[in-house]
C-alpha positions, 0 to 999 in steps of 0.5 A: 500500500503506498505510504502517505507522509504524516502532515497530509495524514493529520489533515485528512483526518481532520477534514475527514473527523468534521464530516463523518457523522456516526450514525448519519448514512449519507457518510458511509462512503467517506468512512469506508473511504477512510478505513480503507487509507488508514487500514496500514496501522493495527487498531482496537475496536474503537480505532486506536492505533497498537504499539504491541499486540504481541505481548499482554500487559504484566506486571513484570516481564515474568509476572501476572497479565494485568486486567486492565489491558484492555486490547487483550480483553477486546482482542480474547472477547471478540475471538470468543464470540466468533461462532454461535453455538459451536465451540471456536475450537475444540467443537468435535469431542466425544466423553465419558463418565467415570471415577478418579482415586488417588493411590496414598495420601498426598498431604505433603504436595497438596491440601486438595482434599480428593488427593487424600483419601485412597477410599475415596472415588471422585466422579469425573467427566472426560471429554476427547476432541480435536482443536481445528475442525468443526462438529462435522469433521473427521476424527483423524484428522492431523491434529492436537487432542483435547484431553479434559476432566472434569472433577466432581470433588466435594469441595467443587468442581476442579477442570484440568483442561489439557492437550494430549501434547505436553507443550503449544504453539504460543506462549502468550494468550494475545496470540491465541486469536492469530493462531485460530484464524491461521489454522482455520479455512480461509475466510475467503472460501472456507478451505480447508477444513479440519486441516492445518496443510495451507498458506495461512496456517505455515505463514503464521508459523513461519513467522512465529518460531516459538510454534517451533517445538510444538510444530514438531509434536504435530507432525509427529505420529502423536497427532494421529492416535489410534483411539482416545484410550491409546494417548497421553494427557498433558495439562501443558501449563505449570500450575502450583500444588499448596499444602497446609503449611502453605508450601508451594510447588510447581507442577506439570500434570500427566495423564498415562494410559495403561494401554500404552500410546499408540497411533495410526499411519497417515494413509491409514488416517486418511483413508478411515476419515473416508470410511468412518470419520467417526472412528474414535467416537466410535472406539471410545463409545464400543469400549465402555459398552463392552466393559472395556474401560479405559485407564489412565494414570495421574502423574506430577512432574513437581519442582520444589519453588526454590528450584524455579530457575534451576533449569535451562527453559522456563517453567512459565514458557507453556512451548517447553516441557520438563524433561523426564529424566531431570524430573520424573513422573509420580504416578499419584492416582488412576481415572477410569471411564465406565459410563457413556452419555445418557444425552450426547447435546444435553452432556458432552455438547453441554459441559463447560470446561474452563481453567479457573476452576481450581480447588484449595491446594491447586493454584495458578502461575504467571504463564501468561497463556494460562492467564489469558485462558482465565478470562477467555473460558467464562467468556466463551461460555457466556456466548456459547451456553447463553448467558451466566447461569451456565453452571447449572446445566446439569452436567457442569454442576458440582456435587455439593451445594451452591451458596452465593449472591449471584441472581436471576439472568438468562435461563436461570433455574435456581429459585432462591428464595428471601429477601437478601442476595447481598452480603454484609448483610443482618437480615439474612443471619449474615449468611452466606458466610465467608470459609476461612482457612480452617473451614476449607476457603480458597486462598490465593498464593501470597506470591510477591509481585514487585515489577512495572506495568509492562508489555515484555516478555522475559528473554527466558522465553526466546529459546525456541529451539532447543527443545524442538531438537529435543524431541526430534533427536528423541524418536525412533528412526520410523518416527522421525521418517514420519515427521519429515514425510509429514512436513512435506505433506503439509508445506507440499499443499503451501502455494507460497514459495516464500512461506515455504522457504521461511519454514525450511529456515525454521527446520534447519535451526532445529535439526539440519537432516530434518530440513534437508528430508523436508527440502528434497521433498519439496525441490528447494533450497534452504535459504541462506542468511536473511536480512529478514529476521527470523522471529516476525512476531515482534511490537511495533518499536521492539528491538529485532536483536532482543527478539531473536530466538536464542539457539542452545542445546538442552541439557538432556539431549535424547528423552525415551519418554517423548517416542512412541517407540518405548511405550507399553507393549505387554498385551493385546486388550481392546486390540480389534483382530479380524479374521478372513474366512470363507465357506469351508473354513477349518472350524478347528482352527478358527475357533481355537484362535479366536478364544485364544484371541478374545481370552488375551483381551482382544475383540475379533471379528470375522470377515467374509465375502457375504454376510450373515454366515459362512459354512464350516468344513464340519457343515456349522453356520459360523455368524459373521460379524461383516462382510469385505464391502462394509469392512477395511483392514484400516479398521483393525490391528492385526489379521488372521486367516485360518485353513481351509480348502474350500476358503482359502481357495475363495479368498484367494480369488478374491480382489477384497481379501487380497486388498485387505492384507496388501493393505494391512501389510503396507500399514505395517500391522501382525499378520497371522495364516495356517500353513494351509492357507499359504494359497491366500499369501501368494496371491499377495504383492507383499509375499514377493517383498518375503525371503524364499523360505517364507512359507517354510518358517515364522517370519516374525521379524515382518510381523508374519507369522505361519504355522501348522501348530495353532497353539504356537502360531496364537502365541507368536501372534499375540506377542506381536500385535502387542508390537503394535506395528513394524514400521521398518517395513515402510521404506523397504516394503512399500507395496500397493494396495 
């Protein structure tokens, strides 16, 4: 846009200020004119130019946002009233019921009373979603997690609102607005939806190099998890733990699922997203309805308040995590959900979370994302739940009573009665009473703030990449292969070269092999030095040189906790076990595997060319569970084919048999067949990836296993669905399907 000098702006503006009229038509033309001419400098609402819209107000680089910035306010309130009814983000969730009891007795951490008592269930409510998408949208699609529970204590209602990653992509909630709008469809069509591979979303991210470490979690396979009950919770922010003698501590949260962590391949993602957009829901629903209940532990990372600076990242920076070999997880209690909805609107649509809703024991810290959240969760409710009262929902009231001053508004339902609804007040016997200590009222941490009013943030914050190269050097080979196939898939879909590059700028300071996988894929170079600064997100007269990232090592150079790789795998519960059958098939040898299967904690299904039934060898009608056209090996983790004649000569002329194990070879999945079905195996394309004497032995370092012994194929075959997947077949195993 050409520039105007400062003399002639002051003059039109001034002319311009006699003639507009506010409310007076015949002016608008001239206003729109004047919009238009000035539309150069960032405003407010009201039209008055912003220095920083890249920091909130503070008390001190490193101390709490203050209420009265008012541009945040205005930036957060007009953010959260963006959509009617659907939530802004997270608006494609699914949740349960359950109950949450901790282990022993954590007094010394903490005086939250449901961290006490070990015989004591607290019930909670859990809801599951992506962040992106909207309702409609599909449950795999390459996203973060929301993990949320709701605990129902007995004294009030605690939400820990987390991710199922430990970290994100800003650290300051003014940048919230900008980070939504980036990653969300374009507004000029409304494309793409639930997916972050666009221009907006990576010029966004290429200009905000704290977005580094997080980017790396979302391009990661934890951004594809095989169910709800296979990933992690994080409630990413530092929050402090009291106890009686008022002693603080700084604490991450965990959740840990006993399932182990476990995800998808892309192409298996997006193929599901095609056939069953509803597959977790649907995971999550079928589990608690077989009784199969989904776990997680509880974990604290705790840091001692004394050791607030001991570590080379900030605890208040929400894009680092603690590493856990310098503070390890205790495992303080188990959550288990064991009742689905009654009312899928009336519970898990209705049910608001917000981040201030802390019990006596848990506080707040200066992070000022979380600060930020304080303010925008009530006010999403508001808009969204229709006014104040919404903590009178059913599935958002406590389990204990409710006592205060607060009165009628919109879609009240509590019919106080008398005439006093204030306090100090004699009328009413002076009640409600205010709780002190000793009758269990919440105090706020007496945390010493002495600092100016300032828009900064601490140069502890500006180490952006350390902790992404943390992560990456921390994955398995396969893992990190995903990564990069991952970031050429997104960057592949930019149309801007230039965004492009700055992104390959940004992948080179984290790890050199990782930007140079991801520049042959997209046919550039890594751009040289800039002139242009590599961090953009900056206020107007801030220092370029103050606000450069710093690159250091971490301290910890390589973390198992944050692969995939080491989680748990010592069994096969919930796994969904298909078996491949025809007419014909040997009733023996299916029936024994499957009890073997089903008697290890598996779910199996038979699959058939036809529905309804199929023929044993024996003449016995065996219920099949779906037929090739409404099945797909995407569905399931591991594949079976039993012997039989007459079947395996059937399904060895079958298109979908055959398609359904190339496929669940290519997505690296246990495959299991009788010595006598081989007829089935050579008519795959991956049997000839196999060495000569494939149908002479098990092959289990493919994850195939043949056998002419059910006993010892069952055995072979459930140690390696606990494998999970063998993802070195990727590269070299490649087949169609």
């Amino acid at each position: 846009m050409k520039k105007t000098t400062a003399k002639n702006k002051a003059s039109r503006q001034q002319g311009d200020a006699k003639a507009i009229i506010p409310g007076n038509a015949k002016t608008e033309s001239l206003r729109m004119q004047k919009e238009d001419e000035t539309n150069e400098f960032m405003t407010t609402d009201q039209g008055v130019k912003i220095n920083d819209d890249q920091n909130t107000l503070k008390a001190g680089e490193r101390g709490p946002s203050l209420l009265e910035d008012f541009i945040v306010r205005e930036k957060l309130t007009h953010f959260d009233h963006e959509r009617i009814p659907e939530r802004i983000v997270h608006a494609r969730g699914s949740a349960a019921h359950g109950v949450f009891k901790v282990y022993k007795n954590q007094a010394a951490l903490t005086k939250a009373g449901f961290l006490q008592d070990p015989s004591i269930e607290t019930p909670v409510f859990v809801r599951f979603s992506t962040v992106a998408g909207s309702r409609g949208s599909s449950d795999l699609a390459r996203d973060a997690r929301g993990f949320a529970v709701k605990f129902y204590t007995q004294e009030g209602n605690f939400d820990l609102v987390g991710n199922n990653m430990p970290v994100f992509f800003i650290q300051d909630a003014i940048k919230f607005p900008d980070l939504i709008h980036a990653v969300k469809p374009e507004p000029d069509n409304e494309i793409p939806q639930a997916a972050s591979a666009h221009d907006t979303f990576w010029d966004f991210i290429s200009l905000m190099p704290e977005s580094a470490h997080m980017i790396m979690w979302v391009m990661s396979d934890r951004a594809l998890p095989r169910s709800y009950r296979m990933m992690e919770g994080f409630g990413v922010h530092t929050f402090r733990m009291i106890n009686e003698k008022e002693i603080s501590s700084f604490v991450k949260f965990h959740w840990k699922p006993l399932l182990g962590v476990h995800s998808v391949a892309w192409d298996e993602a997006q193929t599901i997203s095609g056939k069953d957009p509803d597959f977790h829901r649907r995971d999550l629903w079928n589990a608690i309805e077989n009784g199969n209940f989904p776990e997680w532990e509880l974990g604290v990372q705790i840091v001692p308040e004394t050791d607030e600076h001991k570590y080379d990242f900030d605890l208040l920076d929400p894009t680092k995590l603690i590493p856990e070999e310098l503070v390890p997880v205790q495992l303080i209690g188990k959550m288990t959900l064991n009742r689905n909805p009654d009312n899928f609107f009336a519970e898990t649509e209705q049910v608001a979370f917000h981040i201030g809703n802390i019990v006596p024991g848990i506080d707040f810290t200066n992070d000022p994302l979380l600060q930020g959240r304080l303010f925008s969760y009530t006010d999403t409710q508001l808009i969204r739940l229709g006014g104040p009262n919404f903590h009178e929902i059913p599935i958002n009231r406590p389990v204990i009573g409710v006592h205060n001053n607060q009165r009628d508004g919109h879609m009240r339902q509590t019919i106080n009665t008398g005439k006093v609804s204030y306090s100090p007040n004699s009328l009413g016997g002076g009640c409600p009473f205010q709780a002190g200590k000793k009758e269990g009222g919440f105090t706020s941490y007496p945390e010493r703030v002495d600092a100016y009013k300032v828009r900064e943030r601490s140069s502890s914050f500006f180490d952006h990449f350390s902790q992404a190269r943390l992560f990456f050097n921390s994955q398995s080979e396969p893992e990190k292969a995903h990564i990069v196939d991952a970031l050429s898939f997104e960057l592949g879909k930019v149309q801007t070269i230039a965004i492009r590059e700055r992104m390959l700028r940004i992948l080179n300071e984290i790890d050199k092999a990782l930007a140079a996988g991801v520049a042959v894929a997209l046919r550039l170079h890594i751009p040289k030095e800039s002139s242009e600064p590599l961090n953009q997100s900056m206020p107007a007269d801030g220092d370029p040189a103050k606000y450069q990232p710093i690159n250091r090592d971490s301290s910890v150079l390589s973390s198992g906790a944050l692969s995939m790789a080491k989680t748990v795998k010592d069994n096969i519960r919930t796994r969904q076990i298909a078996i491949l059958a025809a007419d014909g098939v040997n009733e023996k040898t299916l029936k024994a595997v499957k009890e073997a299967l089903v008697a290890a904690g598996a779910v199996v299904e038979i699959i058939a060319p036809c529905q309804n039934y199929i023929i044993s060898d024996g003449d016995l009608e065996i219920p099949v569970d779906k037929s090739f056209l409404t099945a797909s090996s995407v569905f399931y983790d591991a594949v079976y084919v039993p012997s039989g004649v007459n079947s395996t000569a059937t399904l060895a002329a079958d298109p979908d048999a055959i398609h359904f194990l190339n496929e669940a070879f290519k997505h690296c999945k246990a495959i299991a067949a009788d010595a006598d079905a081989m007829q089935v195996i050579k008519e795959t394309y991956f049997s000839k990836k196999l060495p000569d004497d494939f149908n002479k032995s098990t092959v289990l370092e493919e994850g195939i296993i043949i056998s002419t012994d059910s006993a010892d194929l069952t055995k072979k075959f459930i140690s390696a669905i606990a494998q999970h997947r063998f993802w070195h077949r990727e590269l070299q195993r490649k087949v169609p399907a």
